[in-house]
C-alpha positions in Angstrom: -19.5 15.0 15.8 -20.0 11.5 15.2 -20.7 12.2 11.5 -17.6 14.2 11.1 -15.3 11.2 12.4 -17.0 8.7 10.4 -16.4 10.9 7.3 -12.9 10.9 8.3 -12.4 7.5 8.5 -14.3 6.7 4.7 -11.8 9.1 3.4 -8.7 7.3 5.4 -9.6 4.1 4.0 -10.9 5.1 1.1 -7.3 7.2 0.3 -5.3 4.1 2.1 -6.9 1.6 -0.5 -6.2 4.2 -3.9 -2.8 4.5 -3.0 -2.6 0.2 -2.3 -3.7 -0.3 -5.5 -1.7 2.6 -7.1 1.7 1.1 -5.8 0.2 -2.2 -6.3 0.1 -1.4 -10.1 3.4 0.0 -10.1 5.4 -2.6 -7.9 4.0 -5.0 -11.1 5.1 -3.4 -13.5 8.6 -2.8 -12.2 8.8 -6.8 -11.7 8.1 -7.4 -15.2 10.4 -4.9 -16.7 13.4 -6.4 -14.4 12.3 -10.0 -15.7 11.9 -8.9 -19.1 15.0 -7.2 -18.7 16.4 -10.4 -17.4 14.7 -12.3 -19.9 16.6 -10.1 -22.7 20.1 -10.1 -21.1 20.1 -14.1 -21.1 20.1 -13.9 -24.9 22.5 -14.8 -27.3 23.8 -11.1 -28.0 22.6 -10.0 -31.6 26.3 -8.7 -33.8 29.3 -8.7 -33.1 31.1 -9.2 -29.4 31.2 -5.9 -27.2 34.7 -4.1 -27.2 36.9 -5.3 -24.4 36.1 -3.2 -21.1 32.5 -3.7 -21.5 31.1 -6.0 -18.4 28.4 -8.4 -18.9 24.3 -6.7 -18.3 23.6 -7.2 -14.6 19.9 -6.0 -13.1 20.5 -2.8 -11.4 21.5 -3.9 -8.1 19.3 -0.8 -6.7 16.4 -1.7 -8.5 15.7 -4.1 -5.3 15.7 -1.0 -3.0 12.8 1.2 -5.1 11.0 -1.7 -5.3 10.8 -3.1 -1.4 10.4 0.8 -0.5 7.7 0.4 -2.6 6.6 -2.7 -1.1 6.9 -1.0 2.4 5.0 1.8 1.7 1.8 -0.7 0.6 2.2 -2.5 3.6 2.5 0.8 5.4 -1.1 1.5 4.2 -2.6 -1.5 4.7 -1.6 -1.3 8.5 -3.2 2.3 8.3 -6.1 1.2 7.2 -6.7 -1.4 9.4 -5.4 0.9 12.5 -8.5 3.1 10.9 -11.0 0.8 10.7 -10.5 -0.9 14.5 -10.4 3.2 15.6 -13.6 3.4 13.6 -15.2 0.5 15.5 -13.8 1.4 18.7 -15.7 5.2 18.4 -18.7 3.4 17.1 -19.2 1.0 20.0 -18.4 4.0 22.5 -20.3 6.4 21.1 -23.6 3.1 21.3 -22.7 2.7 24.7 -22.9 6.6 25.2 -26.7 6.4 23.3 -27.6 3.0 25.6 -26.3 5.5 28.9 -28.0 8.2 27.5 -31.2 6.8 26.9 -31.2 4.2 30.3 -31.1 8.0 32.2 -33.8 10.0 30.3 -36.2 6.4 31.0 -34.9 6.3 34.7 -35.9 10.0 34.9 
């Protein structure tokens, strides 16, 4: 039973850290396309002047949301896996207690 749990809680962490490092990539590479975007849109436009009617490039105001959702959902897992690992230690120190008890009454016995 004690295996079982333990097994459980490699593949919580284990899954919690992939999917870190997963968003991790992708919450960088959404903050370099908006800079680069940003980067572009500061640039002296190449041609002629747009036709009237046309604003001026603005960052996707929404682009802010995705990306703290995304920033959310990392620190989501992180608090997961550390919400595993003190469950892990917790089970681990009960179930040495439970062996110590165990073993303290076979001896007395």
């Amino acid at each position: 039973d004690r295996e079982k749990q333990n097994k459980e809680f490699q593949m919580t962490v284990s899954d919690q850290r992939a999917t870190q490092a997963l968003l991790k990539k992708a919450l960088d590479f959404l903050n370099d396309f908006y800079a680069k975007k940003a980067s572009f849109a500061q640039q002296e436009p190449a041609g002629p002047p747009p036709p009237a009617g046309f604003k001026e490039y603005k960052n996707n105001a929404q682009s802010g949301g995705v990306m703290q959702l995304i920033q959310q959902i990392i620190d989501d897992a992180k608090a997961m896996e550390a919400e595993a690992i003190r469950s892990e230690e917790d089970s681990q120190k009960a179930y040495e207690d439970f062996v110590k008890e165990t073993n303290a009454s076979i001896e007395a016995k």
